[in-house]
C-alpha positions as CSV (number, residue, x, y, z in Angstrom):
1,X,0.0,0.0,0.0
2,X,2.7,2.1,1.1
3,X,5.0,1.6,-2.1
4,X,2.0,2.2,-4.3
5,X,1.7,5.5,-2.7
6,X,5.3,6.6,-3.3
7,X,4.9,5.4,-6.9
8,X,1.6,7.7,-7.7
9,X,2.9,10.9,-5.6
10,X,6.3,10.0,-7.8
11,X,4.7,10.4,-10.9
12,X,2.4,13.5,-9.7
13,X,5.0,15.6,-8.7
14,X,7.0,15.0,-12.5
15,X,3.5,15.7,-14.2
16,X,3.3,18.6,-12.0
17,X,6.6,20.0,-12.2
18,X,5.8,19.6,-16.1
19,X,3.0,21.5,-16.3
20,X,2.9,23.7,-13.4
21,X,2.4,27.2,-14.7
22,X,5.0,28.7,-11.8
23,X,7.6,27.3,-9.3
24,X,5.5,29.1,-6.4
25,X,2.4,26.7,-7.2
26,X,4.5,24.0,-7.5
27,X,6.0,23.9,-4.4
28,X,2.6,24.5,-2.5
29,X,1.4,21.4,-4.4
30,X,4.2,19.9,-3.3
31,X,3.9,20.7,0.3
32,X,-0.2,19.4,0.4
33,X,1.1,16.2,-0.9
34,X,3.8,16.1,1.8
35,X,0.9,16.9,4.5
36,X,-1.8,14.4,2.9
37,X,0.9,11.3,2.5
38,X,2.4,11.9,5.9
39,X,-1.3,11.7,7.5
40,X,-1.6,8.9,5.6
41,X,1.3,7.0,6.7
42,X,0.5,7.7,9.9
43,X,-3.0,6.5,10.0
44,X,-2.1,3.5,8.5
45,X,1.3,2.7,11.0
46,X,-1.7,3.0,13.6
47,X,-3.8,0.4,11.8
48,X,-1.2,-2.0,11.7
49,X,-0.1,-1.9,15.2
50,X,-3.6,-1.6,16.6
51,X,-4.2,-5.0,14.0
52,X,-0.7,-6.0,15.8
53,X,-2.2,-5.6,19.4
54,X,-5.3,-7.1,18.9
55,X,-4.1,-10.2,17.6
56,X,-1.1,-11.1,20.4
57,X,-4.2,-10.4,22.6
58,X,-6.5,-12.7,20.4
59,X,-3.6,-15.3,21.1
60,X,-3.2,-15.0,24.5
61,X,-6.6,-15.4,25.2
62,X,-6.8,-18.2,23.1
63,X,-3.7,-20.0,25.2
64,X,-5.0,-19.1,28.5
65,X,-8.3,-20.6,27.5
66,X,-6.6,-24.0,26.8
67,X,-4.1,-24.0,29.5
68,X,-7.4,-23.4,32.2
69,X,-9.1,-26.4,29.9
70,X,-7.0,-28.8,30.1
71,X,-6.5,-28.4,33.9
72,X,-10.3,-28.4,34.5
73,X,-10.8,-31.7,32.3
74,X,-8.2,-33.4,34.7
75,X,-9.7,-31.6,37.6
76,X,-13.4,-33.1,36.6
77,X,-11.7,-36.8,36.5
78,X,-11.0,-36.5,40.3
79,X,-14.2,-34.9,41.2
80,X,-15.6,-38.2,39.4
81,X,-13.5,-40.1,41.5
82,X,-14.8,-38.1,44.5
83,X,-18.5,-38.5,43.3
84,X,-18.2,-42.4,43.0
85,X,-16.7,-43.0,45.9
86,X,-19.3,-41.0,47.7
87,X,-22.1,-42.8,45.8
88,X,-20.8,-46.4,46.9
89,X,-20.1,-45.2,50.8
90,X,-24.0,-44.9,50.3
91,X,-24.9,-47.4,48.8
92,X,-23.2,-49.8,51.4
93,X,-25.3,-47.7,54.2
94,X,-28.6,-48.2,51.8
95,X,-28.1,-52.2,51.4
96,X,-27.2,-52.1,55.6
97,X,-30.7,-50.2,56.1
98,X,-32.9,-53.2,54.3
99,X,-30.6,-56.2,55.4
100,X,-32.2,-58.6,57.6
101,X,-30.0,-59.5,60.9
102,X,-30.1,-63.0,59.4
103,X,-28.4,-62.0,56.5
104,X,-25.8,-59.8,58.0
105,X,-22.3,-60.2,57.1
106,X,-20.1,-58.1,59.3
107,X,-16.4,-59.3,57.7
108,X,-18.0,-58.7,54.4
109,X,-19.8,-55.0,54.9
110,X,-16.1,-54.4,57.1
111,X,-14.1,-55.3,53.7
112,X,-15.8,-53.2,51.6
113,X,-15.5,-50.2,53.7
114,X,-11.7,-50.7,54.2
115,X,-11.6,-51.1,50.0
116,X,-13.5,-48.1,49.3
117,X,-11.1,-46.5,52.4
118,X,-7.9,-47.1,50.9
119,X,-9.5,-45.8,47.1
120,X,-10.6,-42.6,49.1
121,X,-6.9,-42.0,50.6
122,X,-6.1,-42.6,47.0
123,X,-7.8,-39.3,45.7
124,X,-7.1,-37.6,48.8
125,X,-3.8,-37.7,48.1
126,X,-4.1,-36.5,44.8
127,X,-6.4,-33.5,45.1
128,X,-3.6,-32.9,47.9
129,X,-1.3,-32.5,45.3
130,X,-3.0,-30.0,42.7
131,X,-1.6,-26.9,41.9
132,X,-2.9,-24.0,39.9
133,X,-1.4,-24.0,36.6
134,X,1.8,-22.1,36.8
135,X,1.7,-20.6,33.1
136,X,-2.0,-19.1,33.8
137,X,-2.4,-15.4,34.6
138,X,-1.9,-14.4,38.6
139,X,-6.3,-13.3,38.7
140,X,-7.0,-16.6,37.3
141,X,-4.8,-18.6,39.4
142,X,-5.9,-17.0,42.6
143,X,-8.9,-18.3,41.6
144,X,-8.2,-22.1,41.2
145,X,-6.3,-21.9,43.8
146,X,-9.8,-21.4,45.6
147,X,-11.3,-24.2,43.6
148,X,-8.2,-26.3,44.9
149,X,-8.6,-25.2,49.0
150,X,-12.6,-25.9,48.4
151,X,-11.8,-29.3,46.8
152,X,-9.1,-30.7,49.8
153,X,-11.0,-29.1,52.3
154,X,-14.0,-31.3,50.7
155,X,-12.3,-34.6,50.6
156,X,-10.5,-34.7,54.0
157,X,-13.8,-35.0,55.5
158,X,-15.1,-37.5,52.7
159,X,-11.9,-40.0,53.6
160,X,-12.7,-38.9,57.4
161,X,-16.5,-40.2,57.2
162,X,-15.3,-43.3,55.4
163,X,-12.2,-44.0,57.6
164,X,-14.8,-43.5,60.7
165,X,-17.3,-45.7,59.0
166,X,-14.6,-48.7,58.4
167,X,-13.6,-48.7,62.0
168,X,-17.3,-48.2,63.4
169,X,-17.7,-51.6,61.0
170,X,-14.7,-54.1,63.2
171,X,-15.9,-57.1,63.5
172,X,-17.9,-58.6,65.3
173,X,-20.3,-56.1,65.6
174,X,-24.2,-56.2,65.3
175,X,-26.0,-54.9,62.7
176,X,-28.2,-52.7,64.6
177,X,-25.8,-51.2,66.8
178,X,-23.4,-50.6,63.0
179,X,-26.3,-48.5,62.0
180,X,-26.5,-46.2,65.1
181,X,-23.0,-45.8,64.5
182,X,-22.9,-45.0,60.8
183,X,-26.3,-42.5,61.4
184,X,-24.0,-40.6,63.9
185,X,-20.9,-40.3,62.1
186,X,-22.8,-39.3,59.1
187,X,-24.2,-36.7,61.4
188,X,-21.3,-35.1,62.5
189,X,-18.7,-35.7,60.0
190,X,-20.2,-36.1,56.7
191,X,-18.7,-33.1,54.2
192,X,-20.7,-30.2,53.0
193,X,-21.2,-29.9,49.6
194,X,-18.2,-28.8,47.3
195,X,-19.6,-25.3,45.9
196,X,-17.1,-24.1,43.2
197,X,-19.6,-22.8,40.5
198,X,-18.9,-19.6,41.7
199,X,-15.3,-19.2,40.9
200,X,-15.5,-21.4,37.8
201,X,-18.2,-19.2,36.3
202,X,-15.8,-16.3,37.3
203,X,-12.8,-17.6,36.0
204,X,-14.7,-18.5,32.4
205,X,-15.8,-15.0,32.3
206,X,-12.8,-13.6,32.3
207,X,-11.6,-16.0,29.5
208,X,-14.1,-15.3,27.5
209,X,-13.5,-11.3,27.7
């Protein structure tokens, strides 16, 4: 754009020079040119850094939005991990509310809670060990790093109402007295729910700015 310029003012100013009735009017001539291609030099150096700008930003929002992706698919993994083990700590407490004393099994109902005890340390021990991503930007890690507090705080007492469960469950224990116990630990220990949706939808906002 900018050589095509030079060319027509090149070949202006010899037409003009050729024909120009006086040097005075040439050189006026001369001078608007000067003004009107300067201005327009300028306005397009603008345009190309402004086109500049806009796409390093384009791209950095693009690679933010990936690196916060890929940690939150990996995140969702463990909070399935969390979720299952959660369901099946219920449904061993479900199958204990309709089992007949006849049919009680104390070594087996023990087992299962020390198996789904030692999966729960599992995950504890890996939501333990998240970190925000370090190549995100400081607001947004902040604000994982909430997501991450939330999360632990979340599945210490998850491992705690299971580990409290397996040992209520020693054998030999009765049945009825196993359900007493479970009721109260699930009373007083049982987690609150994990509420992140507040800083997720906060940190997609900003990523989609």
């Amino acid at each position: 754009m900018i050589y095509a310029l030079l060319i027509v003012a090149g070949v202006a100013l010899a037409l003009l020079y050729k024909f120009s009735p006086t040097r005075k009017g040439f050189m006026i001539i001369c001078t608007l040119l000067i003004v009107v291609f300067s201005a327009s030099a300028f306005i397009h150096g603008r345009q190309i850094q402004q086109e500049k700008i806009t796409r390093e930003q384009l791209e950095d929002l693009l690679e933010r939005q990936k690196i916060f992706g890929d940690w939150y698919a990996a995140y969702q993994k463990d909070i399935e991990s969390l979720d299952r083990n959660w369901q099946l700590y219920h449904n061993i407490l479900d199958g204990l509310k309709t089992t007949e004393p006849q049919n009680f099994n104390a070594e087996a109902i023990y087992l299962r809670f020390k198996e789904l005890e030692r999966e729960s340390i599992d995950e504890q021990l890996k939501i333990h060990q998240l970190n925000p991503p370090s190549t995100l930007d400081i607001e947004n890690r902040e604000l994982v790093a909430v997501v991450i507090k939330k999360t632990q705080h979340y599945v210490d007492a998850q491992t705690r109402t299971i580990t409290l469960s397996a040992q209520a469950a020693t054998p030999p224990i009765d049945l009825e007295v196993l359900r007493l116990r479970l009721q109260d630990i699930m009373i007083r220990e049982s987690p609150e729910g994990l509420f992140t949706a507040q800083e997720i939808s906060a940190i997609r906002a900003a990523l989609n700015d």
